[in-house]
N, C-alpha and C positions, 0 to 999 in steps of 0.2 A: 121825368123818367118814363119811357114809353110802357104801355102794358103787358106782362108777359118777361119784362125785364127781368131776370139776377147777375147779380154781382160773380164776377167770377171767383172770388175768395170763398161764395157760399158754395159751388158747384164743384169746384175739385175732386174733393174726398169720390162722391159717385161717380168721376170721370175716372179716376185710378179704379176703382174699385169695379168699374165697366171694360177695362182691356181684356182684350180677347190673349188666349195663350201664344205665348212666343214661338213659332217651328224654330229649329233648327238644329242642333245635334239629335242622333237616337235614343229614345228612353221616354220619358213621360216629359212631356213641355211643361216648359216654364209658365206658370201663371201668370207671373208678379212682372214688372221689371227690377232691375239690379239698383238702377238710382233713378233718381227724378230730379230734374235740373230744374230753374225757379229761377224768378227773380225778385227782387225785394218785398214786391207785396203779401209775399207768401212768407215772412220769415217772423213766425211767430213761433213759441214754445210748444200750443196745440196741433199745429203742424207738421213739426219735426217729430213730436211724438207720435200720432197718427201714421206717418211716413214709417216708422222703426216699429211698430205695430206689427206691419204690413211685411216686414222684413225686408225693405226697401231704403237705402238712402239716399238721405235728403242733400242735395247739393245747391243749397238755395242762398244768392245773395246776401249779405246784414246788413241792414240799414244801418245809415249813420258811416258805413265804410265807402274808403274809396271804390272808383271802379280801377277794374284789371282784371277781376276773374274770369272775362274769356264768355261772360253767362250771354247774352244778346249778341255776341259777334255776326251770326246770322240771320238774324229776325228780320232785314231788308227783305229777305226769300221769299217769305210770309207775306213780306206787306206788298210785296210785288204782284204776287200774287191774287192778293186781293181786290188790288188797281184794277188787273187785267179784267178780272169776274166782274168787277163795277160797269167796265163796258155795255155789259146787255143791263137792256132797258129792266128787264122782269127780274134780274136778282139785284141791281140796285134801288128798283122803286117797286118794292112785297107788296105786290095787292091781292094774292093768291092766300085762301083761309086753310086749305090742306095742307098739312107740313107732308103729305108726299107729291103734293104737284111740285112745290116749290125745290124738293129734292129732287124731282126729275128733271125740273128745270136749272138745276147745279150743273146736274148728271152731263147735260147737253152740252152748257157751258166750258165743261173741263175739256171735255173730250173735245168742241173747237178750238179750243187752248190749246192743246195737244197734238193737233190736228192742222193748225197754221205753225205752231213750232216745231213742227215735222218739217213741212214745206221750206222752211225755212232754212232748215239742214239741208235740203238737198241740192 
């Protein structure tokens, strides 16, 4: 396990709990979101509880069931995505110790992403 590693099951909770408020109709924005979609590894009791806490529900996978709920339909997006980023040399091989150079070097990254799928379109 490299250094620095966690498990994404231990990091959720602060990742919900880090969303910025939702704009969009007039009146005081929404905090929260409305559900949180999940897939199996997240389907535990403490969970769902935590999830309904929050006033949030949990629209998470069960283990042991079939699929067909629709949950990962599009997770190729993501991992396409990712493919792409792997392209440059400096965000697939981190040898940068500031975690703001290495986000500036995302920063770049996207925006060439962006920026040939522009091209692309036209």
């Amino acid at each position: 396990m490299p250094t620095g590693y966690l498990p994404d099951v231990t990091q959720w909770l602060p990742l919900v709990d880090a969303v910025p408020a939702v704009r969009g109709k007039r009146g005081r924005p929404r905090r929260r979101p409305q559900r949180l979609y999940a897939d199996r590894a997240y389907d535990s009791k403490a969970c769902r509880k935590a999830l309904r806490v929050r006033h949030i529900w949990p629209v998470i996978a069960r283990r042991g069931t079939a699929h067909g709920s629709g949950l990962g339909v599009y997770r190729w997006v993501v991992e396409r995505t990712l493919a792409w980023l792997r392209q440059f040399r400096s965000l697939r091989v981190r040898d940068e110790r500031r975690a703001d150079i290495h986000a500036a070097f995302l920063s770049i990254g996207c925006s060439l992403l962006c920026f040939r799928r522009l091209l692309s379109l036209c």
